[in-house]
C-alpha positions in Angstrom: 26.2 41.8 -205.0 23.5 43.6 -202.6 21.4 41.8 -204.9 22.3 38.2 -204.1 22.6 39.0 -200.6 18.8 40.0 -200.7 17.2 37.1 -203.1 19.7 34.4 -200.9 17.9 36.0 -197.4 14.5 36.1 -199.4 15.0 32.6 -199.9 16.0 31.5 -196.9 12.7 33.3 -196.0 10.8 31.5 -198.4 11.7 28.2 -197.1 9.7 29.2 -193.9 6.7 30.1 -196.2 5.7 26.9 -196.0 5.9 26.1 -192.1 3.8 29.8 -191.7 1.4 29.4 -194.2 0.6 25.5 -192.6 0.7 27.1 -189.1 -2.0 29.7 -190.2 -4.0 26.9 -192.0 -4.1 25.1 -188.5 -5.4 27.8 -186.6 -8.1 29.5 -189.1 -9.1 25.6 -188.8 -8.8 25.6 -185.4 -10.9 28.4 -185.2 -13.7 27.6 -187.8 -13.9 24.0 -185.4 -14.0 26.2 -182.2 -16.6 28.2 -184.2 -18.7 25.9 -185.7 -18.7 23.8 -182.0 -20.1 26.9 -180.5 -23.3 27.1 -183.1 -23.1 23.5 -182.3 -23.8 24.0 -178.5 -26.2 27.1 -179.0 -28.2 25.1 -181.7 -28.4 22.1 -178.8 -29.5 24.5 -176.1 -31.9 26.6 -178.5 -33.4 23.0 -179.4 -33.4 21.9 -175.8 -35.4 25.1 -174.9 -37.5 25.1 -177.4 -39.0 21.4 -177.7 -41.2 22.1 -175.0 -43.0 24.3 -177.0 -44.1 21.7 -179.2 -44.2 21.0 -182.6 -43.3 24.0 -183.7 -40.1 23.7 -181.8 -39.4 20.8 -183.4 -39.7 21.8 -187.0 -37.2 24.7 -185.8 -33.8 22.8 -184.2 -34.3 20.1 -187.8 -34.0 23.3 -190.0 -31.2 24.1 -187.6 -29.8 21.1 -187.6 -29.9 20.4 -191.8 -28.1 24.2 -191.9 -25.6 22.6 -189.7 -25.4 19.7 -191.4 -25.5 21.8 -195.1 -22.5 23.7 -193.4 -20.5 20.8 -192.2 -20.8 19.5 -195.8 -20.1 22.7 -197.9 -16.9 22.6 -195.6 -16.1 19.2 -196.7 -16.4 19.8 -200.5 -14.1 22.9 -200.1 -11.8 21.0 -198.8 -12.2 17.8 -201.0 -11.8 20.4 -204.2 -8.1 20.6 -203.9 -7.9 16.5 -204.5 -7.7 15.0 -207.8 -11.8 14.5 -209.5 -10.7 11.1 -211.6 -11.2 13.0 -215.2 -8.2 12.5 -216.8 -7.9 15.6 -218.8 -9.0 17.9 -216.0 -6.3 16.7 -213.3 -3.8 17.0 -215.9 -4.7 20.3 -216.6 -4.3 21.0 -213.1 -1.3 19.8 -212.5 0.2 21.1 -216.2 -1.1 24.6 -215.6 1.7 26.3 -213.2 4.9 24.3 -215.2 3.3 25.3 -218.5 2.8 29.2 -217.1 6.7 29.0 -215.5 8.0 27.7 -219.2 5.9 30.7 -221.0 7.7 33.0 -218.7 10.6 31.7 -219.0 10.6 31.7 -222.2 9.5 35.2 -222.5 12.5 36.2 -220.3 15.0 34.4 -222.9 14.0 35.9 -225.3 13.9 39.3 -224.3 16.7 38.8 -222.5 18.7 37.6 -226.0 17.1 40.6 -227.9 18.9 42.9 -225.4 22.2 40.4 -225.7 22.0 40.4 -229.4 22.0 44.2 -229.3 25.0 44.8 -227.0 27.3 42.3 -228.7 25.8 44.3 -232.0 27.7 47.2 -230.8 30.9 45.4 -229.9 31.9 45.3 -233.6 31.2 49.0 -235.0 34.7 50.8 -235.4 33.5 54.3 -234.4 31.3 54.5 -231.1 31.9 51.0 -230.5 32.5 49.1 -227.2 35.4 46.7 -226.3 33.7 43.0 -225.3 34.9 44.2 -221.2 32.3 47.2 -221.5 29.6 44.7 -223.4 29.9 42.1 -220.6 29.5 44.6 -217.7 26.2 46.0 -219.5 24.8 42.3 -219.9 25.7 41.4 -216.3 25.4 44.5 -214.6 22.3 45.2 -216.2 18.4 44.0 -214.9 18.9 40.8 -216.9 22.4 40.2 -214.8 20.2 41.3 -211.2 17.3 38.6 -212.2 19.5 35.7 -212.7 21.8 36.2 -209.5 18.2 37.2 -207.5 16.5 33.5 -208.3 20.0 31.8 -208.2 20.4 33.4 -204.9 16.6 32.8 -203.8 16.6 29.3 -204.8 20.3 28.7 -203.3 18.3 30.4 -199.9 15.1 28.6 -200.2 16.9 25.0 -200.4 19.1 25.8 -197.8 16.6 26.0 -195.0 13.5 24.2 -196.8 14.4 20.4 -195.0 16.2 22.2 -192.0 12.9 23.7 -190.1 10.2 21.2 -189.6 13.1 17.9 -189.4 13.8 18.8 -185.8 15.1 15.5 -183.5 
C-alpha cells in the first residue's frame, strides 16, 4: 500500500520532470547567450583597441573573430545532433534503441518474475510442507514482484495524471 502511495506521488512528480528539465534547458541557454554576448562585446572592444596598432592588430580580432565564429558553429552542430541525419538505418536505430532496451527488460522481468511464480504454485501441491493457494498468492503479491507492478502502475497512473495539467494553463 505505502508502496503505491509512493510510485503514484513519484509519478505525479515525474510529470513535472519535463516542465523542470525545459526550464533548466532555458536558462543554461540563456546563460551560454549572455556568455557568449559578453566574449562578443570584449572581442569588439579588444579589436577596437587594438586596430590602431596596425596590422598586427588586425590579424588578432580575425583569429578572434573565426574562434567566435568556430564556437557559434560547434554550438549549432550540438544542437543540430539530436535531429534526424537522413540515413535510414541510423535514425531508425535511434529511435528503436530505447523500445527495444524497455522490451529486453521487460522481458527479463517476466521471466524472472514466472520462474519465481512457477516455484511458489510448485509448492502449492506437496501434501507435507505445502501451502494452501491464500499463502501462495500473498507470497506472489506481497513479494518484490507484487511492489514493482503496483510502483509503475502507481507511477504511470501519477505521471498521466499531472503530465497535460502543468504547462495547459488558460
Amino acid at each position: 500500500m505505502i508502496i503505491s502511495l509512493i510510485s503514484s506521488v513519484l509519478g505525479m512528480a515525474g510529470g513535472l520532470l519535463p516542465d523542470i528539465f525545459k526550464e533548466i534547458k532555458e536558462s543554461r541557454e540563456h546563460g551560454r547567450e549572455l556568455e557568449r554576448m559578453n566574449k562578443q562585446s570584449e572581442i569588439q572592444l579588444k579589436m577596437i583597441e587594438k586596430q590602431t596598432d596596425g596590422k598586427l592588430a588586425e590579424i588578432e580580432g580575425n583569429v578572434a573573430v573565426e574562434e567566435m565564429r568556430a564556437f557559434s558553429k560547434q554550438m549549432d552542430n550540438i544542437y543540430n545532433s539530436s535531429k534526424p541525419i537522413g540515413i535510414k538505418f541510423v535514425d531508425a536505430w535511434n529511435a528503436l534503441l530505447r523500445p527495444i532496451t524497455v522490451t529486453l527488460i521487460i522481458f527479463l522481468f517476466i521471466a524472472t518474475s514466472s520462474m519465481y511464480v512457477w516455484g511458489v504454485l510448485g509448492l502449492v501441491g506437496m501434501t507435507e510442507g505445502g501451502i494452501t493457494i491464500q499463502v501462495a498468492a500473498t507470497m506472489i503479491w506481497g513479494s518484490l514482484i507484487g511492489d514493482s507492478i503496483q510502483s509503475v502502475l502507481g507511477y504511470l497512473f501519477g505521471y498521466r495524471s499531472t503530465k497535460g495539467r502543468i504547462g495547459a494553463k488558460g
